[in-house]
C-alpha positions as CSV (number, residue, x, y, z in Angstrom):
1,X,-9.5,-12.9,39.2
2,X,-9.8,-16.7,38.1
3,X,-9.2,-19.8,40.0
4,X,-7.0,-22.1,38.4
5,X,-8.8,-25.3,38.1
6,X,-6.5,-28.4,39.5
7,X,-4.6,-30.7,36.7
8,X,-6.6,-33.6,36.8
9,X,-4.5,-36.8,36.9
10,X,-4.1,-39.4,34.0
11,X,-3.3,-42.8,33.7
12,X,-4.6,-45.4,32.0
13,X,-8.2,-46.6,32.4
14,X,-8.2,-44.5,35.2
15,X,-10.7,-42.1,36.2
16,X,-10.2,-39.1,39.0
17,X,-12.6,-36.7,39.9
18,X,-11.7,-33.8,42.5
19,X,-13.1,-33.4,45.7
20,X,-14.0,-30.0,47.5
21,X,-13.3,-31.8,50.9
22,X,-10.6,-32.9,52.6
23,X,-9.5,-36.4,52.7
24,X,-11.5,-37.6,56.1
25,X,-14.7,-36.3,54.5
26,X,-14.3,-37.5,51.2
27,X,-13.5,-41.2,52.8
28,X,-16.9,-40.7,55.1
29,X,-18.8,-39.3,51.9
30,X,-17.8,-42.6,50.2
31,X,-18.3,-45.1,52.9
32,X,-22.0,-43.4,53.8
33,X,-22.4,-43.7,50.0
34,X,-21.5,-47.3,49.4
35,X,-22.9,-48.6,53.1
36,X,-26.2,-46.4,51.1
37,X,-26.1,-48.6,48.3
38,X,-26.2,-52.0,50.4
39,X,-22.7,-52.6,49.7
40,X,-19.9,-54.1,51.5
41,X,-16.7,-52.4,52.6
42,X,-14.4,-55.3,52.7
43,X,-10.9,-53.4,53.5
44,X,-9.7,-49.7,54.2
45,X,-5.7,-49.2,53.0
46,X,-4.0,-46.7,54.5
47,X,-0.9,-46.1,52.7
48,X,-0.1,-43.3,54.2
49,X,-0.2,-44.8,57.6
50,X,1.6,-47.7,56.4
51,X,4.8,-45.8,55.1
52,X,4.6,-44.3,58.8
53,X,5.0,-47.1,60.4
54,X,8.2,-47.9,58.1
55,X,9.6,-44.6,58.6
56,X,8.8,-43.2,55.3
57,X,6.4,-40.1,54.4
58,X,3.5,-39.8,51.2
59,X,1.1,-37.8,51.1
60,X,-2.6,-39.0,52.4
61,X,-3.7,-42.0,50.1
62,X,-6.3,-44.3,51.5
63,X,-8.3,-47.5,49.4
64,X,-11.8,-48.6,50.4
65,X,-12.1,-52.2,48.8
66,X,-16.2,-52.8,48.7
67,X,-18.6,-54.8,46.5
68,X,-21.2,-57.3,47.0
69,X,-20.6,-60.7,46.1
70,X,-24.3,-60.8,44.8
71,X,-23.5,-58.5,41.7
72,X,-19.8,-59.4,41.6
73,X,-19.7,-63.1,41.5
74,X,-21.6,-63.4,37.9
75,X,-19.3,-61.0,37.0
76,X,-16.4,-63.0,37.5
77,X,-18.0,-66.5,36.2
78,X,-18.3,-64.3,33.2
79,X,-14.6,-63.4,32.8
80,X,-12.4,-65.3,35.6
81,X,-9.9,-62.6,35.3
82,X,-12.0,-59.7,36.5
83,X,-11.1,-61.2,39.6
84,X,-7.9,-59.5,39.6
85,X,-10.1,-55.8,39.7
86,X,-12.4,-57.2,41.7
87,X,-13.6,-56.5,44.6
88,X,-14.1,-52.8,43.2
89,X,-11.4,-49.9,44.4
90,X,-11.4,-46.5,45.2
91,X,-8.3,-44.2,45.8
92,X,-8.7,-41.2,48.4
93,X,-5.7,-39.2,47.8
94,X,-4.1,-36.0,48.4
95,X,-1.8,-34.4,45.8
96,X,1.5,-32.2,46.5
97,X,-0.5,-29.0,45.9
98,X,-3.5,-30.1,48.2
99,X,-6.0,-31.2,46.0
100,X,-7.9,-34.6,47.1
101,X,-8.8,-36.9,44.3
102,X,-11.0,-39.6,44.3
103,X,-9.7,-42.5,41.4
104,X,-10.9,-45.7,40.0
105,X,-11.0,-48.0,37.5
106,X,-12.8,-46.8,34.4
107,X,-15.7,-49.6,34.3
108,X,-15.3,-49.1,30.5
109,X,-12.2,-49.8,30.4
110,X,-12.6,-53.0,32.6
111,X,-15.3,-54.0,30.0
112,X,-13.1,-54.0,27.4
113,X,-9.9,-55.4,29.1
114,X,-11.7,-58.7,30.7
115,X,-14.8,-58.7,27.9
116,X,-17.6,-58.2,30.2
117,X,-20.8,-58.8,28.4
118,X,-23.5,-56.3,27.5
119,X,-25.9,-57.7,30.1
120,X,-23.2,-57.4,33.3
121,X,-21.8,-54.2,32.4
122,X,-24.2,-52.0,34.9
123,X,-22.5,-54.3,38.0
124,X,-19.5,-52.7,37.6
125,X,-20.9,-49.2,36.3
126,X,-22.5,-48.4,39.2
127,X,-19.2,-47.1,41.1
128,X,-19.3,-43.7,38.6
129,X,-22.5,-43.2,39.8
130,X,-21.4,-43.7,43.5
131,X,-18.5,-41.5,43.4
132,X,-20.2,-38.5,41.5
133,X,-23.1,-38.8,44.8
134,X,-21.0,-38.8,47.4
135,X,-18.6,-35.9,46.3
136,X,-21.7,-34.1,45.3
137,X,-22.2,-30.5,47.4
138,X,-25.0,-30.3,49.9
């Protein structure tokens, strides 16, 4: 017997990677990892709650805003319009089947879109690395 592997989703200089928790873990996984990494967790979205509170229902879908303005801030003298992406973004979702996903911005594709130079790229980067340890098993 084979287990069908989920259909990863697709959009445009976006990156999803599947989780094997549920959505809770997955948001603790990524806030233990970031708080980790001596970064700042400047929001939490919950979209899901918000609809709630407006009568409407979606499926679980949650946004941790974090960066450090250390890293971030010669991005941004760099190319002004990185502001717009910036601070970084990741998406904690659940899909109609069940699936979490965890998406982001593809830092390769923000380093073509606002020209980010060579020497800069690894502040941005760095989420990839974050994401792939904290849905890591063990």
């Amino acid at each position: 017997m084979t287990t069908q592997q989920p259909t990863q989703p697709t959009a445009e200089g976006v990156l999803s990677r599947a989780s094997a928790h549920g959505v809770a873990e997955t948001l603790n996984r990524l806030e233990a990892a970031i708080q980790a990494k001596g970064l700042t967790i400047f929001a939490r979205v919950d979209h899901s709650d918000e609809a709630a509170r407006v009568g409407l229902t979606m499926q679980p879908a949650h946004v941790l805003i974090f960066g450090a303005p250390k890293a971030g801030t010669p991005l941004m003298i760099a190319s002004p319009l990185l502001a717009l992406d910036l601070p970084l973004r990741v998406l904690v979702w659940q899909d109609v089947s069940g699936q979490v996903w965890v998406s982001y911005t593809d830092p390769a594709y923000q380093t073509r879109r606002f020209a980010i130079p060579a020497d800069l790229e690894p502040a941005i980067a760095g989420v990839a690395g974050l994401v792939d340890g904290a849905l890591a098993e063990g």
